[in-house]
N, C-alpha and C positions, 0 to 999 in steps of 0.2 A: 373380054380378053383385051390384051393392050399389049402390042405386040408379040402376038401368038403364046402371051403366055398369061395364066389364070390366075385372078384377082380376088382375094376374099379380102370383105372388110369386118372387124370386132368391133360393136358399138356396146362397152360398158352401161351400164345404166343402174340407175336407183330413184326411186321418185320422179321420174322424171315422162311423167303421162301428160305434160304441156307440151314437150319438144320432140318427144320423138317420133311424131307422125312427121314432122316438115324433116327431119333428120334422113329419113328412109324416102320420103318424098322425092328428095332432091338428090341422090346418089347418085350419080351417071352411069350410061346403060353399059359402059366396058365393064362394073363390077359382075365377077357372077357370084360371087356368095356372100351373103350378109350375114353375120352371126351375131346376132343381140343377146348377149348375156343381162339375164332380169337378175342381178343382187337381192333377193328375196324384198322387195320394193311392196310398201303398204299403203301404195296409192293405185289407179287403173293404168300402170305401165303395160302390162301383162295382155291385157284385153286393147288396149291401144294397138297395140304389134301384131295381135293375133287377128284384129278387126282389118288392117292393113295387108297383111298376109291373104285374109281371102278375099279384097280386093285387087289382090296386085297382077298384073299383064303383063309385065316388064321380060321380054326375053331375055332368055339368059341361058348358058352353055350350063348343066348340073353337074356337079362334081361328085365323082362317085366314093364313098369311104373307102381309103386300101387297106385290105386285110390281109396281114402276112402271117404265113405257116411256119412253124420250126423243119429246118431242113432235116436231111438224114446224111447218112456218112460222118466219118471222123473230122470230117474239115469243115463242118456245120457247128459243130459245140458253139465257138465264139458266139457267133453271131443268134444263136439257139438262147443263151444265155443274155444277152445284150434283150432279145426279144421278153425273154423271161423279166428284166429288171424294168424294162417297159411297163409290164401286164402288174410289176410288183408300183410301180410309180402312181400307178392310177386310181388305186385307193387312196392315195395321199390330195388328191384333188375334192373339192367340194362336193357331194353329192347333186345333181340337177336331172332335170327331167325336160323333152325335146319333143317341141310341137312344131311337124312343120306342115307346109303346103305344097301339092305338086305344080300348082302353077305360079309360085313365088319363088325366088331366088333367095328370100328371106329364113330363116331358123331361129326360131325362142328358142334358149336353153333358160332354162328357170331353177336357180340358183337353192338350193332345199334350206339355206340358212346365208345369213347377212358372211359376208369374209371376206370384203372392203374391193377398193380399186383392183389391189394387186391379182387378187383372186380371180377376178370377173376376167382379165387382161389373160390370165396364164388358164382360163376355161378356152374363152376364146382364142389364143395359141394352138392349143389342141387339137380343137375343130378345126382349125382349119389344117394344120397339120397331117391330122390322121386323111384329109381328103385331098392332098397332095396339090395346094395350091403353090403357086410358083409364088408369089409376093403378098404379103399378108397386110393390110395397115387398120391401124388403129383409128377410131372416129367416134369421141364423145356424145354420149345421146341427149348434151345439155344445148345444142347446136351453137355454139364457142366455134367449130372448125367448119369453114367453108368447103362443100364437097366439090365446088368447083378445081380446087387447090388439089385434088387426090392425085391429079394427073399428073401435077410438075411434082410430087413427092415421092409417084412409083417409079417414074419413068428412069432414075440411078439402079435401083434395085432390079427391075425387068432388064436392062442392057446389061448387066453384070457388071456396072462400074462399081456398085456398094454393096455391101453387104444389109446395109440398114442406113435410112435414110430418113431425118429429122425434121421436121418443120424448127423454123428460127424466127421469132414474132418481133426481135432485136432489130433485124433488118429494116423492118421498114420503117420509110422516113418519119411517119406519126405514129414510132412505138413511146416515145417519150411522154404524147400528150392520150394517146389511144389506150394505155395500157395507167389501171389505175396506181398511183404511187406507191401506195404502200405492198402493191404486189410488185412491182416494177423493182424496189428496193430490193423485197426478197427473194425476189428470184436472180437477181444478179450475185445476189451474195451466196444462193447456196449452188446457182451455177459455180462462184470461183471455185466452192469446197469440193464442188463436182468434177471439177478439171483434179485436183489432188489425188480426189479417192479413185477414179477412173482409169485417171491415164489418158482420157481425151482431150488435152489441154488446150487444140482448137474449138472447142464445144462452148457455145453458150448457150441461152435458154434451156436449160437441163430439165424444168419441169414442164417441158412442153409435154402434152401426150397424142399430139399429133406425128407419128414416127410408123413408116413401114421397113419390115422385115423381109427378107431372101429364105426359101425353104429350107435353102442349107444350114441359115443360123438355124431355125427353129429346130430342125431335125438333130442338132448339137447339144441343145441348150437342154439342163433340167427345168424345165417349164415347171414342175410342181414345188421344185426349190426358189420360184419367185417371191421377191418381199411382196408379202398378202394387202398393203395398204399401200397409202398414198409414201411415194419413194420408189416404186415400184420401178418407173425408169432409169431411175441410179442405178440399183439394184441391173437391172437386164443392160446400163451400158459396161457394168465393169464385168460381168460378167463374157459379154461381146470381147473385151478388150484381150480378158483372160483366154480367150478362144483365138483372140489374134484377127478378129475378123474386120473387113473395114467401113470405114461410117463416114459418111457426107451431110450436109446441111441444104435445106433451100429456103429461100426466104416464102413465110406465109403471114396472110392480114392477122392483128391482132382483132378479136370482136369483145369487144364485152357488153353490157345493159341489149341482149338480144331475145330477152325472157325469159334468163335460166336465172336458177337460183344457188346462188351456192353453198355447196356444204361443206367448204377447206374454213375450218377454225386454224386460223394461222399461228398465234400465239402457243397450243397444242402440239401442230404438226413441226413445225420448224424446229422445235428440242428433240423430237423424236427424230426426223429427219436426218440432222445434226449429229446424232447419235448413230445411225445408221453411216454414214460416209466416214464416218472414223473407222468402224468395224470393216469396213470394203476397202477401205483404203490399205488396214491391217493383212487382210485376205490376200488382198490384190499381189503384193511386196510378198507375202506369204510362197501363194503358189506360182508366181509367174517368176517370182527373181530367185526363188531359193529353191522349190522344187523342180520346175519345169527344165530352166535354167541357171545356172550359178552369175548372178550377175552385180558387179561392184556397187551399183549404188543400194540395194539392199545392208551392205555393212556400209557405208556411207550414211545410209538412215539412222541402221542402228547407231552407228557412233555418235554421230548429232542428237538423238535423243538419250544415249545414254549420260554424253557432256553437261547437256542440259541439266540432267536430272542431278550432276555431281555439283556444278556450277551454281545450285539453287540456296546449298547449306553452306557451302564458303562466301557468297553473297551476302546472305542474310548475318553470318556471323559478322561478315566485317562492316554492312550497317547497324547492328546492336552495338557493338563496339565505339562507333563514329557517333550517334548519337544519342546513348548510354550514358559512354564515360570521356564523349569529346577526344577520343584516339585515335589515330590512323593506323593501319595496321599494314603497313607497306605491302608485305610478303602476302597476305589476303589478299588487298589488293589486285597485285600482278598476278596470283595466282588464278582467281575469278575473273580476269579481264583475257587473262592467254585460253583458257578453258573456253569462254563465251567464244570468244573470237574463231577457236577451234570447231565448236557446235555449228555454229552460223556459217561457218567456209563448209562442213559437211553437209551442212540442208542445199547450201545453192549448188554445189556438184553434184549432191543426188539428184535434186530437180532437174540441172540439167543433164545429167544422163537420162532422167523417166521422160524428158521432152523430146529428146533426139532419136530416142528406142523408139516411141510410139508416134513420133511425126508421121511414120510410111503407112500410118493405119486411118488417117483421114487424107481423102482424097476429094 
């Protein structure tokens, strides 16, 4: 526990029967539940963990599953129901099967089919969920994150200052030389898209997956409705955002060449990716400015991309024109330059109304 309140940690995994013995080795003893989700992994992950388990001594407080009943009375329906969409959500999660030990703080869930990062992340939400842990965090079984760092990463989420709280590899002073280029690159770039789709505009390193959670988010959140693959963070920060809940950063070491191997084909991921934060970004505008709340810079969006979209064919007319038939066509012209000019003042007031809205939500 870590002040007086109960720590589970989710360690993802796939092939990774080189690291995740030192991964669970090195936990520190305030965790009490470790949840390693096996990814239906085709190497000895599985027997690693399980080998580990019934060596392990580590005490640890056990967290007991809560199981809740449908009340009775007329003033139960709600929440009868609520429990009912629960019980209906849980078929929607992967099938897996759960080996544990009684003298281990450790749990294999073992995943009945391959269904990526996202998957693995929103099993272990669950578990730990259903066992009523107060702060959840996430910890890759490639040992990338130092368990040392778990401490300065729970300790917002346990005080109630955050709701969810990020590791930031930005921070520190050899992320430049520490962190190799070509990931350095893109993750900066698909952080900026992350501030967009999000609404976390103070957020960098957005593809970190070093990040703990508050039981409150979790018990909010549709956990089954997580994006299933690598994105999976974007996906659960705009989500958060949509919830209104609030998010902190702390700085943690980048590691890399630590004997993991990795399986992010970037070239792949990054279009897909890419393609996801437009869709969240849509959502986002969607249900928080237009459903939840009626709020200006939604039509402020709208207008700026509708401009755009009018501004593209009076444009192009009046370049075929100009070098075509060598014409200037005045009135195109002004008319593609007042339009543009229009667009571009609605995107930076939208922005800055999406900045000023969601400033109170990092702390």
């Amino acid at each position: 526990m870590l002040n007086e309140k109960s720590i589970a940690v989710v360690v993802p995994c796939f092939n990774e029967a080189q690291q995740i013995g030192r991964v669970l080795a090195t936990l520190p003893e305030f965790v009490d539940l470790v949840i390693v989700v096996n990814d239906a992994s085709t190497d000895a992950t599985a027997q690693v963990v399980q080998a580990f388990m019934a060596a392990d001594r580590t005490p640890f407080t056990p967290l007991v599953r809560r199981v809740r009943q449908p009340g009775t009375g007329v003033y139960a329906r709600a929440e009868n129901l609520a429990l009912e969409m629960e019980r209906e959500a849980e078929q929607l999660f992967i099938p897996c099967t759960e080996a544990s030990g009684g003298t281990s703080r450790v749990v294999l869930l073992n995943h009945g089919c391959n269904g990526g990062k996202g998957a693995a992340v929103a099993t272990g939400f669950k578990f730990a969920r259903d066992h009523g842990a107060d702060c959840t965090a996430i910890m890759d079984g490639d040992g990338q994150m130092d368990p040392a760092e778990l401490d300065r990463l729970c300790r917002p989420v346990v005080a109630g200052r955050a709701d969810y709280c990020k590791g930031n590899r930005f921070k520190h002073r050899a992320a430049h030389r520490a962190i190799p280029r070509v990931r350095h690159v893109g993750n900066a770039g698909l952080s900026m898209l992350t501030k967009i789709a999000t609404g976390y505009w103070r957020v960098s390193d957005a593809q970190t997956g070093f990040v703990a959670i508050s039981r409150e988010a979790l018990e909010s959140l549709e956990l089954h409705a997580l994006y299933p693959r690598y994105g999976v963070y974007n996906d659960l920060l705009q989500k958060m955002n949509i919830a209104n809940f609030t998010i902190t950063e702390v700085p943690i070491t980048p590691h890399y060449a630590v004997g993991e191997q990795s399986k992010l084909n970037i070239s792949r991921v990054a279009p897909r990716i890419a393609g996801l934060l437009l869709r969240l970004f849509i959502l986002r505008l969607f249900k928080k400015y237009l459903v939840q709340s009626f709020h200006p810079l939604f039509l402020l969006y709208a207008f700026s991309l509708f401009a755009f979209l009018v501004d593209i064919p009076l444009t192009a007319r009046f370049l075929y024109a100009y070098f075509a038939h060598h014409e200037i066509w005045m009135a195109h012209l002004t008319l593609a330059t007042l339009i543009g000019i229009f667009s571009f003042q609605s995107l930076v007031f939208a922005m800055w109304f999406d900045i000023n809205d969601n400033d109170r939500l990092y702390v």
